[in-house]
MDTraj code that builds the backbone (N, CA, C; nanometers):
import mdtraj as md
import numpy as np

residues = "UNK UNK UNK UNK UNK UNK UNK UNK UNK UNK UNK UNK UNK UNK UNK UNK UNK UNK UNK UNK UNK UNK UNK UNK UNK UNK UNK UNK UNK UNK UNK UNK UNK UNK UNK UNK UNK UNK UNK UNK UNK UNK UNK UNK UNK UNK UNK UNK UNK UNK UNK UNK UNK UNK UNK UNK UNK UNK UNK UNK UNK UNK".split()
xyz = np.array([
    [0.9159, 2.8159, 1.9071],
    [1.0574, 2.8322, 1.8794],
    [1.0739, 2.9189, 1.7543],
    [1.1744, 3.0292, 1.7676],
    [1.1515, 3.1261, 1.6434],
    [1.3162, 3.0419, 1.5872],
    [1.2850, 3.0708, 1.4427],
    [1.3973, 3.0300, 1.3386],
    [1.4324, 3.1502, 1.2937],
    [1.5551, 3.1515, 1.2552],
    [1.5888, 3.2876, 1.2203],
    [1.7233, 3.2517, 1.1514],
    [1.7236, 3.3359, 1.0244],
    [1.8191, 3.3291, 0.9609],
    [1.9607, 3.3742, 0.9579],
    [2.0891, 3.3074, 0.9413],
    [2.2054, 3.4171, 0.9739],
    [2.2312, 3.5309, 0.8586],
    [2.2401, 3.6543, 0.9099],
    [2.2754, 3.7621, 0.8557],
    [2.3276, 3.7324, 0.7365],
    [2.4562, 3.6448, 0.6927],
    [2.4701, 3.6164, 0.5807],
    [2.3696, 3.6089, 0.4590],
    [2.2430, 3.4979, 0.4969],
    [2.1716, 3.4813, 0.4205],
    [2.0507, 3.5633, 0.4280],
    [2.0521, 3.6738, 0.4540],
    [1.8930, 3.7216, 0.4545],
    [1.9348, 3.7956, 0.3528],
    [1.7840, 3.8518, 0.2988],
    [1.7858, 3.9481, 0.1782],
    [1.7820, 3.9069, 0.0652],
    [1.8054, 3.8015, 0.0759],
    [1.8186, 3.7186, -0.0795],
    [1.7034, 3.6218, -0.1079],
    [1.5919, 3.6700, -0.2113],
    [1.4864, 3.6219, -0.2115],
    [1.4767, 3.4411, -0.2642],
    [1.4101, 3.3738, -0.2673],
    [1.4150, 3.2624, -0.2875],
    [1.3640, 3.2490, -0.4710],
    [1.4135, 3.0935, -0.5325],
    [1.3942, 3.1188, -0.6703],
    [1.2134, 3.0894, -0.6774],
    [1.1857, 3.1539, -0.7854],
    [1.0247, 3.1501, -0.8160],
    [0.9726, 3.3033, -0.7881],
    [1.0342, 3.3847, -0.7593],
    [1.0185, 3.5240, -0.7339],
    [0.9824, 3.5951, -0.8495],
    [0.8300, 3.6419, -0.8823],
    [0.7578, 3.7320, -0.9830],
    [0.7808, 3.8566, -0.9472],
    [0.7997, 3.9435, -1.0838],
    [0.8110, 4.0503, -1.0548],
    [0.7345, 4.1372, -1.1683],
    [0.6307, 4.2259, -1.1171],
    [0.5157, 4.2110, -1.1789],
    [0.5288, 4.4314, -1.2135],
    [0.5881, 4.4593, -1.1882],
    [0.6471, 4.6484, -1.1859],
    [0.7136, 4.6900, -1.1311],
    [0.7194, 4.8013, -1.1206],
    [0.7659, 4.9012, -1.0231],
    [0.6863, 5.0216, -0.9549],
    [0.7159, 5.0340, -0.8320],
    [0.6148, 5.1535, -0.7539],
    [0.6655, 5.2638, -0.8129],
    [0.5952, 5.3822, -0.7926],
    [0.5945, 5.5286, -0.8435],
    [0.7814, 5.5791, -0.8556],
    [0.7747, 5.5287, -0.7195],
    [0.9601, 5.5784, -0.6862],
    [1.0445, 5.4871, -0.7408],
    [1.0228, 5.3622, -0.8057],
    [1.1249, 5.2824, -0.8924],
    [1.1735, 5.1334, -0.8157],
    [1.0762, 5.1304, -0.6779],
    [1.0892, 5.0436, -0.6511],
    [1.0392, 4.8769, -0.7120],
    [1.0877, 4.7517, -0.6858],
    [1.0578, 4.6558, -0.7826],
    [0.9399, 4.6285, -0.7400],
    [0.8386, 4.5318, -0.7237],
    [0.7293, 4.4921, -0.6960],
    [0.6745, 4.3603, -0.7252],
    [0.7104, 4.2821, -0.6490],
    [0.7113, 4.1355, -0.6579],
    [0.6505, 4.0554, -0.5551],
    [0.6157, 3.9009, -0.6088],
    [0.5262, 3.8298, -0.5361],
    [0.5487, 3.7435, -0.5266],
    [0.5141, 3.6146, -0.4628],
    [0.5610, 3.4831, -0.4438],
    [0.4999, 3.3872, -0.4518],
    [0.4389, 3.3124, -0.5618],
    [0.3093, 3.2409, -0.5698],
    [0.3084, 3.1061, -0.5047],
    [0.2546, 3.0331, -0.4710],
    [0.2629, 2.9612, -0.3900],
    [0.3255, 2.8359, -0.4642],
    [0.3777, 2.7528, -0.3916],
    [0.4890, 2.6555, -0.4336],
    [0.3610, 2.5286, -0.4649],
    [0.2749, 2.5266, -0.4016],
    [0.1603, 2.3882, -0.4527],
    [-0.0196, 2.4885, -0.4012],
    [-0.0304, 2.5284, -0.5107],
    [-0.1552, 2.6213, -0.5353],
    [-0.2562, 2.5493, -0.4895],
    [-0.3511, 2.5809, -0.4122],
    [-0.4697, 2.4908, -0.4160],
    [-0.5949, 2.5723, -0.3624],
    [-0.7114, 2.5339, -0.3102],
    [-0.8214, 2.5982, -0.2739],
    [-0.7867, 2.7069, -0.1667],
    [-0.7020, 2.6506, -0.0940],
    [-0.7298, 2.6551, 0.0311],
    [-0.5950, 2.8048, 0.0365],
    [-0.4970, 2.8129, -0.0628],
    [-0.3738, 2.9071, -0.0538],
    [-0.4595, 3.0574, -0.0797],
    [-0.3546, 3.1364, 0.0235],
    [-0.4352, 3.2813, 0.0115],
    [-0.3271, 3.3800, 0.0103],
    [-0.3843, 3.4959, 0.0194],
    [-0.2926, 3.5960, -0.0004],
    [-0.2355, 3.7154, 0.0921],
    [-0.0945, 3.6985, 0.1033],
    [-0.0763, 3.7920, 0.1782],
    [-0.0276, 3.9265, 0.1563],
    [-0.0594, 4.0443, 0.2161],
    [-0.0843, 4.1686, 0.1510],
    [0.0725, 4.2329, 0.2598],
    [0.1400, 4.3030, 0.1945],
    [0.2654, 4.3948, 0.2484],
    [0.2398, 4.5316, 0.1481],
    [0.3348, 4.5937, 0.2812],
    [0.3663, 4.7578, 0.1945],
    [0.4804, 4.8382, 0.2718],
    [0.4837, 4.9355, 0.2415],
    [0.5986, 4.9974, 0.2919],
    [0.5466, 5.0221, 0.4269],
    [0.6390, 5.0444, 0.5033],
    [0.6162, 5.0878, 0.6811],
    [0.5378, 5.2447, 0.7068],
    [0.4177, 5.2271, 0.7556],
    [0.3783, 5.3484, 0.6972],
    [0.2719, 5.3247, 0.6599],
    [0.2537, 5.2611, 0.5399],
    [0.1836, 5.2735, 0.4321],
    [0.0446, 5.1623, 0.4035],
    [0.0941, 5.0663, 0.5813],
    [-0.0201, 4.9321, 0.5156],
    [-0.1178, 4.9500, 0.4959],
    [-0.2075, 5.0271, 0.5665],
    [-0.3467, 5.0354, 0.5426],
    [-0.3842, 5.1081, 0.4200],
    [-0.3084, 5.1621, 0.3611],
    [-0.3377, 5.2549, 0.2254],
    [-0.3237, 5.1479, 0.1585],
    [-0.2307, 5.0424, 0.1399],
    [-0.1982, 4.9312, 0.0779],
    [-0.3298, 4.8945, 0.0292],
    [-0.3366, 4.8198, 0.1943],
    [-0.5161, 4.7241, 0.1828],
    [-0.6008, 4.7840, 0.1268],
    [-0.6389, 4.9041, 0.1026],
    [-0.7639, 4.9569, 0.1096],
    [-0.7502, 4.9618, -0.0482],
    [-0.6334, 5.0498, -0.1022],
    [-0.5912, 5.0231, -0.2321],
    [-0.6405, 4.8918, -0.3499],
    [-0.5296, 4.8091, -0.2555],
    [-0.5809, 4.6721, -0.3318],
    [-0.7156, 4.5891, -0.3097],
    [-0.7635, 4.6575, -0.1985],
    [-0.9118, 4.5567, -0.1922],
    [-1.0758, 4.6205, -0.2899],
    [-0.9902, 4.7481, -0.3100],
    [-1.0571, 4.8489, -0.4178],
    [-1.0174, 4.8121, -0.5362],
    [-0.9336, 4.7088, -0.6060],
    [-0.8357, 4.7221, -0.7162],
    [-0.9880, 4.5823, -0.7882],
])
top = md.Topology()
chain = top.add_chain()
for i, resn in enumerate(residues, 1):
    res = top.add_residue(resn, chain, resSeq=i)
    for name in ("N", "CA", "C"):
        top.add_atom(name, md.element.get_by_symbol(name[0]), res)
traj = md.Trajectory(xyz[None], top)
């Protein structure tokens, strides 16, 4: 069953939202750490449309 939010509320990030720079073009650059940290929490990698695999390769080089 997919959940899905009404239009009203999307876009609006939730509180606990890091924001750690900005990309080249001035965009913000933020992350979402996990709400109860533990061994087992991991990470998930985004980028612009386009751009994921430059992303990954980027950050797994970083």
């Amino acid at each position: 069953m997919t959940v899905t939010r009404p239009r009203a509320e999307r876009g609006a990030f939730p509180p606990g939202t890091e924001h750690y720079g900005r990309s080249l073009l001035g965009a913000p650059l933020i992350w979402f750490p996990a709400t109860a940290a533990s061994r087992e929490s991991g990470l998930i990698l985004a980028g612009t449309h386009g751009d994921e695999n430059s992303s990954v390769v980027t950050l797994s080089c970083a």
